[in-house]
VOKOLMAR-779237 format. One record per residue: residue in one letter; x, y, z of N, C-alpha, C in turn. Coordinates in steps of 0.02 Angstrom, whole numbers, plus 50000, padded with zeros to 5 digits. Example, Ala and Ser with C-alpha at 12.3 -4.5 7.8 and 13.67 -1.06 7.14 Angstrom:
a506604971650390506154977550390506604983550390/s506424988850354506844994750357506455000250394/
This chain:
x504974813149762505134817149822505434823749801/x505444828149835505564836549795506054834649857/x506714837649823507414839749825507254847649834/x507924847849897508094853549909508394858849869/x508284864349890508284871749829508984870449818/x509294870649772510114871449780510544877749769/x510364883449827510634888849837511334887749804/x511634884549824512394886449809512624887149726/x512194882849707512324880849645511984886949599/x511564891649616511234895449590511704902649604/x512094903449643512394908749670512994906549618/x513194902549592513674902949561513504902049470/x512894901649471512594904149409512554911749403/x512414912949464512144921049463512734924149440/x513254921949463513994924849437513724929649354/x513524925349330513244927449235513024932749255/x512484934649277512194940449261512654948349309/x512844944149361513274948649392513724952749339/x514064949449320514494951849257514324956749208/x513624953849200513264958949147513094964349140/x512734963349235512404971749249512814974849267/x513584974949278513994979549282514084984849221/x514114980549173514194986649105513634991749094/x512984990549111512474995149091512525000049145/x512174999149212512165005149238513135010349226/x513555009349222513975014649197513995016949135/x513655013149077513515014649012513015019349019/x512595018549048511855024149044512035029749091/x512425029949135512565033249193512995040649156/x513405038649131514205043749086513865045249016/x513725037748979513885041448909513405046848904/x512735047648923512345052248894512635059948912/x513115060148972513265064848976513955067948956/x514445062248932515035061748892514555066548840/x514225062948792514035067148735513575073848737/x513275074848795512975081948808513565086848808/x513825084148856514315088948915515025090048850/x515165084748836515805086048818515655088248718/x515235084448687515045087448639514425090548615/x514285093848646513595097948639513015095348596/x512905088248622512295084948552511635086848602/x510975087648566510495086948578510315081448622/x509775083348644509375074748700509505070248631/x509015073748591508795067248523509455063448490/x509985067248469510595063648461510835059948513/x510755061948557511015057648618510765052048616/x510055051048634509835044548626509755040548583/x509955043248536509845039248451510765036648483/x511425042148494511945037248490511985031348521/x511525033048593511465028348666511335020048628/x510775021548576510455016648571510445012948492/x510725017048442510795016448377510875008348363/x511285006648388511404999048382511004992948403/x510554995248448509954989848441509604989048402/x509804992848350509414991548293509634983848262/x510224983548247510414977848233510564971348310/x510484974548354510484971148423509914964948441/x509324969248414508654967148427508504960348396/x509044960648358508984953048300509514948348304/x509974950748326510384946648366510374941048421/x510114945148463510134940948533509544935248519/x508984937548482508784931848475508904926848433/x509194926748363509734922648344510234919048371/x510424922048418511054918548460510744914148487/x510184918648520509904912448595509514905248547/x509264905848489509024899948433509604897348434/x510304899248411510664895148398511114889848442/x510954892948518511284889248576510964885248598/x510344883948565509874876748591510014872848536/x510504874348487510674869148457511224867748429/x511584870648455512354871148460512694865348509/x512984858748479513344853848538514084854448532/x514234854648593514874853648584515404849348643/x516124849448660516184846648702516044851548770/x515874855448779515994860248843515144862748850/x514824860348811513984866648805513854869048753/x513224869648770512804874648703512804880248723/x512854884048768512944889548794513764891948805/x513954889148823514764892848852515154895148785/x515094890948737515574894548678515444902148657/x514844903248660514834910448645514854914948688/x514754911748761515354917648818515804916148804/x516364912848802517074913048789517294916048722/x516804918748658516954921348638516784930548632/x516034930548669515954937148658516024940048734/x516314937648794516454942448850517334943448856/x517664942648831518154946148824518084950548752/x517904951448705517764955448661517284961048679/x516854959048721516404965948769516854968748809/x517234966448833517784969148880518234973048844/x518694972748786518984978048776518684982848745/x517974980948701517934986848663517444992248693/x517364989648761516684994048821517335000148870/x517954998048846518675001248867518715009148812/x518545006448768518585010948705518495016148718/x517535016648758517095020948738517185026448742/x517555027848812517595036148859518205035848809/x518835034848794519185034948756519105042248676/x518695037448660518435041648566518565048348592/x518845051548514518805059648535518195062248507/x517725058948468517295060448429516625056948422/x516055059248402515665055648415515465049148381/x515805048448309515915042548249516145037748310/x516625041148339517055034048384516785031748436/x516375037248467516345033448512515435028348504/x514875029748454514615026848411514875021448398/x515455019548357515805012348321515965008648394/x515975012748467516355006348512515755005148538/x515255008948552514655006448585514415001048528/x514295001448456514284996048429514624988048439/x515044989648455515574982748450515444981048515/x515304986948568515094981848646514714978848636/x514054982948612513444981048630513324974548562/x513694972348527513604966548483514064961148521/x514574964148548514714959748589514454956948636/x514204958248674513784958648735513204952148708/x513164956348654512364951748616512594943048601/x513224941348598513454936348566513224931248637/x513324934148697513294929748727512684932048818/x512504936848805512064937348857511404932048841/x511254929448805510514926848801510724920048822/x511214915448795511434911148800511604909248873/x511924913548907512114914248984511484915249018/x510764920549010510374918549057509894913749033/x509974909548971509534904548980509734896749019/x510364898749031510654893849071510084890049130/x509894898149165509254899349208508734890649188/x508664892249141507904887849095508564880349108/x508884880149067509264874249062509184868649134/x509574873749199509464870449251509114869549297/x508564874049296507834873849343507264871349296/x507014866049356506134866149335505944871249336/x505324871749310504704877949303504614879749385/x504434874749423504134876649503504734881749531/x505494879049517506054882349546506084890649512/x506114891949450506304896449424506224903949441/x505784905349464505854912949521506164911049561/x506274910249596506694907749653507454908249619/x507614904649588508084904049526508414912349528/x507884915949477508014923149466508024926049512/x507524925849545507794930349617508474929949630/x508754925849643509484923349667509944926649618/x509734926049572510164929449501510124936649489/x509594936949514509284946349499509674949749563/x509764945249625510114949049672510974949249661/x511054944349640511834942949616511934949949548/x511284949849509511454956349462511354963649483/x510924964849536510814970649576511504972249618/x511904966949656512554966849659513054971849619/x512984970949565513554972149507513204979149505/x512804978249493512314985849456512474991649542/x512564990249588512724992949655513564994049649/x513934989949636514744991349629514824994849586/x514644996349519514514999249461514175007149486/x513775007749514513645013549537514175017849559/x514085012849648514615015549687515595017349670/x515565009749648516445010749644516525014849576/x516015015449516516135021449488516065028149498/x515625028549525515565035049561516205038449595/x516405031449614517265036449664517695034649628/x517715031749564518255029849517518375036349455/x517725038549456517575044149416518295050449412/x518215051949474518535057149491519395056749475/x519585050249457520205049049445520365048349355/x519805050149327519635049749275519095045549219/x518675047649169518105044549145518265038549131/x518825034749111518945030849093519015023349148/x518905026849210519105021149245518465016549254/x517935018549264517405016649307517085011749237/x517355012049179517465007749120517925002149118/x518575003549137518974998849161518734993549224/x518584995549276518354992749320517744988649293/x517344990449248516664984949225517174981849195/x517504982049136517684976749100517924972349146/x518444974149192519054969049228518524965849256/x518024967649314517744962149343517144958249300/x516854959549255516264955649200516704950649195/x517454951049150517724946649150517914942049193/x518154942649244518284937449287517524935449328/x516804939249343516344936949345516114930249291/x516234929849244515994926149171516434920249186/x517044921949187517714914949199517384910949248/x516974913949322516794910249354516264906149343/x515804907149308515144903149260515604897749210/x516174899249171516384895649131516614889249147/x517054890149226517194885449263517014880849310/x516484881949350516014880349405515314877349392/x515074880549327514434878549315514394874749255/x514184870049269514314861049205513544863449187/x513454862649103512934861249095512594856649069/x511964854749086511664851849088511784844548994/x511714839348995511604836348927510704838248905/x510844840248861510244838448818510114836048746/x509534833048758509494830348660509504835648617/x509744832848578509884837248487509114838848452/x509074847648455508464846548459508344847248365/x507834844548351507784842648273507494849048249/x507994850448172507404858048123507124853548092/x506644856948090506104856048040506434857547955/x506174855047913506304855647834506024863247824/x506494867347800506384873047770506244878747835/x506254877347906506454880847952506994884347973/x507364879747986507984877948010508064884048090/x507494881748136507344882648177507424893748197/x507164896048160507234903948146506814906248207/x507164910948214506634914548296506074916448262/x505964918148203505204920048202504844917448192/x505014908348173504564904448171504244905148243/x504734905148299504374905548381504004910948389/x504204917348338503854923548355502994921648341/x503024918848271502594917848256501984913248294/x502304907348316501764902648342501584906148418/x501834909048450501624913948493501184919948469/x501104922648427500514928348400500114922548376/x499964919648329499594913148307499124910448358/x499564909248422499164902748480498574905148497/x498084900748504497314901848539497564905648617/x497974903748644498124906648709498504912548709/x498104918548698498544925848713499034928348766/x499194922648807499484925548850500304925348836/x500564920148812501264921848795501314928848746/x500764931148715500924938248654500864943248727/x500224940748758500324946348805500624947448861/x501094944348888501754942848915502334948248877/x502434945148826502854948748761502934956248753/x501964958448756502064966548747501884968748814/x502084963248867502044969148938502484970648961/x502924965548939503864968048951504094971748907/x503714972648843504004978648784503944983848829/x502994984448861502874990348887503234994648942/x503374988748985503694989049040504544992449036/x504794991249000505414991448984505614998048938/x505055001448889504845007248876505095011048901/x504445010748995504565014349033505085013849070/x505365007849088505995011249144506715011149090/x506605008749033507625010648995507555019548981/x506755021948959506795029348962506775030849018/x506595030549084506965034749149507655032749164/x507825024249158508355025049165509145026149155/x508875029549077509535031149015509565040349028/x508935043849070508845051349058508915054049151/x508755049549188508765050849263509225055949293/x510035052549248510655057249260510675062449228/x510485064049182510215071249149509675072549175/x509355071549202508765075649243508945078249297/x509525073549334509835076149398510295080649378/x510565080049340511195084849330510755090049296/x510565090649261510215097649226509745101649242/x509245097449280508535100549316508725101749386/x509025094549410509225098249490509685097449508/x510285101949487510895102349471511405096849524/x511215090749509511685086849539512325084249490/x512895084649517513435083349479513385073149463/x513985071649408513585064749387513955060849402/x514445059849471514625059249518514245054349564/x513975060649592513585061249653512935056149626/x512675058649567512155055349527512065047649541/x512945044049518512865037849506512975035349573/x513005038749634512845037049695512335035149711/x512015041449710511075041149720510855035249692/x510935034649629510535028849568510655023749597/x511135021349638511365015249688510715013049732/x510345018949746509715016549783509355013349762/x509115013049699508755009149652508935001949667/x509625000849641509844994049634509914991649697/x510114995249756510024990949826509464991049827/x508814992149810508224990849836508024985449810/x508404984449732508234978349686508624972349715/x509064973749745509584969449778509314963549857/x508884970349891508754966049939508154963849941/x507644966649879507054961749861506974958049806/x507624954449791507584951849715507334942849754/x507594942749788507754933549812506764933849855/x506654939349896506174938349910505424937649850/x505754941649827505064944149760504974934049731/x505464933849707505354926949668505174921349741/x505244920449802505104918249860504204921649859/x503964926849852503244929249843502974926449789/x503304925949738502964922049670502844915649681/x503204914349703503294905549700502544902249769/x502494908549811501834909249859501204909749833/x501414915949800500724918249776500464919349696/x500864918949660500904917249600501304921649545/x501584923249493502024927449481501564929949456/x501014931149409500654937649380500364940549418/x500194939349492499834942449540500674947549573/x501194946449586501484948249582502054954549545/x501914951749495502214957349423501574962549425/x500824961849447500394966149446500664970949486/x500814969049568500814973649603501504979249587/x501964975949559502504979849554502344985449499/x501984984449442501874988649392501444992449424/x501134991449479500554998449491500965001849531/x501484998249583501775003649607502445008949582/x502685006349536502965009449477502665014249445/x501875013149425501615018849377501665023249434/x501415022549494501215026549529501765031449566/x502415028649578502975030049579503205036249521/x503055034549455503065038349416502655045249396/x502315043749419501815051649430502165055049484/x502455051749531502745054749583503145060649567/x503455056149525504355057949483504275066349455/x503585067249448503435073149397503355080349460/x503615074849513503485083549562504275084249609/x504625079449579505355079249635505725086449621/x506045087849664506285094849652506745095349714/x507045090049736507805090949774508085085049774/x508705083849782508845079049802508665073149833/x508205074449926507925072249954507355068649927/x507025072849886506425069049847506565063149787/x507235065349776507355061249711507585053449751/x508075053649798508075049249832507455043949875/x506855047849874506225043449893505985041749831/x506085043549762505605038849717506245034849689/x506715034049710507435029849688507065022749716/x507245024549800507355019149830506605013649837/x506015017249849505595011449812505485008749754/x505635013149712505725010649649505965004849626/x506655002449656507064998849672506694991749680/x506444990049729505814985349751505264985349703/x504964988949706504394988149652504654983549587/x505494987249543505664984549498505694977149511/x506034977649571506134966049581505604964249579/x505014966349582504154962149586504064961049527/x504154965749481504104964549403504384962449383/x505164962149378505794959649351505844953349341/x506024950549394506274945649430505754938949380/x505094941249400504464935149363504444935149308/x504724938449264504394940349202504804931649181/x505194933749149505754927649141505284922149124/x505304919149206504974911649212504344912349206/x503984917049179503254914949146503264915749057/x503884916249035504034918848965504304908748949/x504694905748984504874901348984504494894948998/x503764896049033503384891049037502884893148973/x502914896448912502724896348866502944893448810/x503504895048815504034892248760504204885248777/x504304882348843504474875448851505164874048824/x505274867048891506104866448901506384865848832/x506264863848777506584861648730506894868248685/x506514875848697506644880248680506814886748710/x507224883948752507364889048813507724895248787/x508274894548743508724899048707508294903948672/x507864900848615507444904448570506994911148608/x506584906748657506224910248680506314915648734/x507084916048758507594920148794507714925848749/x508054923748681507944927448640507414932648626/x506564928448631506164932948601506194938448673/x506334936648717505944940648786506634947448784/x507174944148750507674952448724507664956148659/x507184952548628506824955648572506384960648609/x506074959348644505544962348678505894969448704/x506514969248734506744971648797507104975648750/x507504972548687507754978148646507514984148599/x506834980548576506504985748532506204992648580/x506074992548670506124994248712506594999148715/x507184994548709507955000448713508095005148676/x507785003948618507915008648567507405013848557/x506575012648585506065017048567506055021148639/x506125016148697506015021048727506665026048745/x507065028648774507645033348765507805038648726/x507655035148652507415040948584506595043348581/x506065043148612505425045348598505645050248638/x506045048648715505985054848773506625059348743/x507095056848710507515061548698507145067048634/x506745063748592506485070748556505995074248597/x505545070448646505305076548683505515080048723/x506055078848759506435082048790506515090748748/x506995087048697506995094548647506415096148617/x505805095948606505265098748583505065101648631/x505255100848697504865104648767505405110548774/x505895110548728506565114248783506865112148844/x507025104248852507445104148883507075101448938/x506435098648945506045097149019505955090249021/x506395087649066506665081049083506135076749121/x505775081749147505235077349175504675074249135/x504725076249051504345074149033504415066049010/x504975063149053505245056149039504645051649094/x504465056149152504075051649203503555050749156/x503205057449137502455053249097502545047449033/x503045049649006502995044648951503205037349009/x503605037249047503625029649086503145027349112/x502805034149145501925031349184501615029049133/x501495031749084500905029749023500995021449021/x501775021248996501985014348965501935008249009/x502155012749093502005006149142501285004249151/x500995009049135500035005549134499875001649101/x500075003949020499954999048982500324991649015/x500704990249009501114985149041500414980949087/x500464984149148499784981949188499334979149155/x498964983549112498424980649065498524973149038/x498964973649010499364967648984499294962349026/x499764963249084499764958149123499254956149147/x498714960849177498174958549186497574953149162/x497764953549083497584950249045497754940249027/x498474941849055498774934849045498564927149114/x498464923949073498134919249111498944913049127/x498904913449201499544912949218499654902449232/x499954900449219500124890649210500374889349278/x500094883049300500314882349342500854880549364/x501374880849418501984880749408502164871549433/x502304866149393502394861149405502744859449448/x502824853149488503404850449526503814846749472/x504394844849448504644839849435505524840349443/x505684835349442506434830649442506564833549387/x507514837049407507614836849348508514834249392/x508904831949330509484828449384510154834849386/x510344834949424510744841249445511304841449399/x511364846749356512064849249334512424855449336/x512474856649403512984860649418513214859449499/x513944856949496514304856949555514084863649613/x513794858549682513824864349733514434865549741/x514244873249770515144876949797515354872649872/
């Protein structure tokens, strides 16, 4: 007999990601313009500091997320490494506006963003841990709106925190991530599972997973893989350069900026729960299709905005479109990998998302300066990348989403 959805219990999972998306949109929002504005670096330096550390990031998170499917302990395979790396993201994401220099403030974005890495993969594979396959959009939706949440307070309450100084709207992410995370640590029991066995001379390495995914007769988990590379391309380069496009091309202060950018995430906010409610209808790659076309198309848009008013109409659909893509990707990355490797393969899908972070932001920051300074040339490189993406997806031959029992571990509220 199929058991009822257990909203409550998922809203207090969502707590995790809530926490999370608070730190980025004010990270992408300030620093690029901390280091323009206040030390005169280039686009290209800029995005190399933005992003320098995913270099070693990219290999991380999926390490971690391998090692939390096999990590037992008395409390979880997951929770130990939030309790150790979200208060360590918390002070050193305090640092950043802090540095007088750019070495420093470089070394703190390092230590966040490794922090960060210790335990974000682990926290959303929780996701995989406690949903069947049939539930899991549904799942994210719920989670994607709980993180569109954060990514909306983060806007807004920095935006008016700003003005009392750079440092606050930093303070404010740390204080609440943290007490967002305490509430996952406490509320949400996870699940038992068996000890899952290495193999001799493995010892269960993400690239063994990388590998049997490029390997498989079935292309669709590789092509899953490089549609969220593609995808992610395009929107971490609009959405690491947006506030320098507003502030420099159409002289909006970055303020006001991280107001506007709020449209985005309320749009992601009030179609995150539906989008995964459409997947779960109609299927999630038919779904993630439509959002990437209206994204590319969105993005050609981008190349003619020229006020405020305009910038605010390719924000706020944008916003939506992103939950159509977003939201699914996840739970069709996870019915590849299968329950036993939920961590690993969480991992590979921020492998995906990081090598993303780092190429796209730095390709648009050197064209930026090879054009002199023309910010719009961030929409074409995102249009290009969101097509490809499409292509991709188009290609992937999508599983059907099973019914089954799985026994509840996490206390309703």
């Amino acid at each position: 007999m199929k058991s009822r959805f257990p909203y409550a219990r998922t809203f207090l999972l969502g707590f995790g990601f809530f926490g999370i998306s608070l730190i980025w949109p004010i990270f992408n929002n300030y620093v690029p313009i901390f280091l323009q504005e206040g030390f005169g670096l280039s686009a290209t330096l800029t995005a190399f500091v933005m992003t320098w550390d995913n270099y070693l990031n990219m290999f991380v998170q999926p390490l971690v997320g391998e090692r939390s499917d096999r990590l037992q302990t008395r409390i979880g395979r997951r929770k130990p490494f939030m309790l150790v790396g979200a208060p360590l993201a918390a002070v050193f994401f305090i640092l950043v506006p802090t540095m007088g220099g750019v070495a420093g403030i470089m070394f703190a974005i390092l230590l966040t963003n490794l922090s960060m890495a210790l335990f974000r993969a682990p926290t959303i594979a929780l996701l995989g841990d406690l949903f069947p396959s049939h539930q899991r959009s549904m799942a994210n939706g719920i989670i994607n709106l709980m993180g569109g949440i954060g990514s909306i307070l983060a806007f807004l309450v920095g935006g008016l925190l700003y003005r009392y100084g750079r440092i606050t709207p930093f303070a404010f992410g740390s204080v609440v991530m943290l007490a967002a995370i305490t509430t996952v640590l406490l509320f949400v029991r996870e699940p038992s599972q068996p000890v899952v066995e290495e193999k001799k001379g493995e010892e269960g390495r993400f690239l063994t997973n990388l590998k049997e995914v490029m390997q498989s007769q079935d292309r669709s988990g590789l092509l899953i893989l490089l549609a969220i590379l593609c995808w992610f391309l395009g929107f971490n380069a609009m959405e690491t350069w947006i506030s320098s496009f507003g502030k420099f091309t159409l002289g909006i202060d970055e303020g006001r900026m991280g107001i506007l950018t709020s449209g985005l995430a309320l749009m992601f906010v009030v179609f995150a729960l539906p989008s995964g409610m459409l997947a779960t209808r109609f299927g999630r790659r038919r779904i993630i299709l439509v959002g990437i076309t209206g994204l590319t198309l969105l993005l050609v848009y981008g190349l003619f905005v020229q006020n405020q008013a305009m910038l605010i109409s390719f924000l706020v659909p944008a916003g939506f479109f992103w939950a159509l893509s977003n939201v699914n990707s996840l739970p069709m990355v996870y019915d590849v990998g299968g329950d036993a490797r939920i961590g690993a393969f969480t991992g590979l899908y921020y492998l995906a998302s990081n090598i993303a972070a780092v190429g796209g932001p730095q390709i648009v920051g050197a064209l930026i300066d090879l054009s002199g300074g023309n910010y719009r040339l961030m929409f074409v490189f995102s249009a290009v990348f969101m097509a490809l993406a499409g292509v991709c997806m188009a290609r992937v031959r999508e599983r059907k989403q099973t019914v089954q029992e799985r026994t509840p571990a996490v206390q309703d509220a």
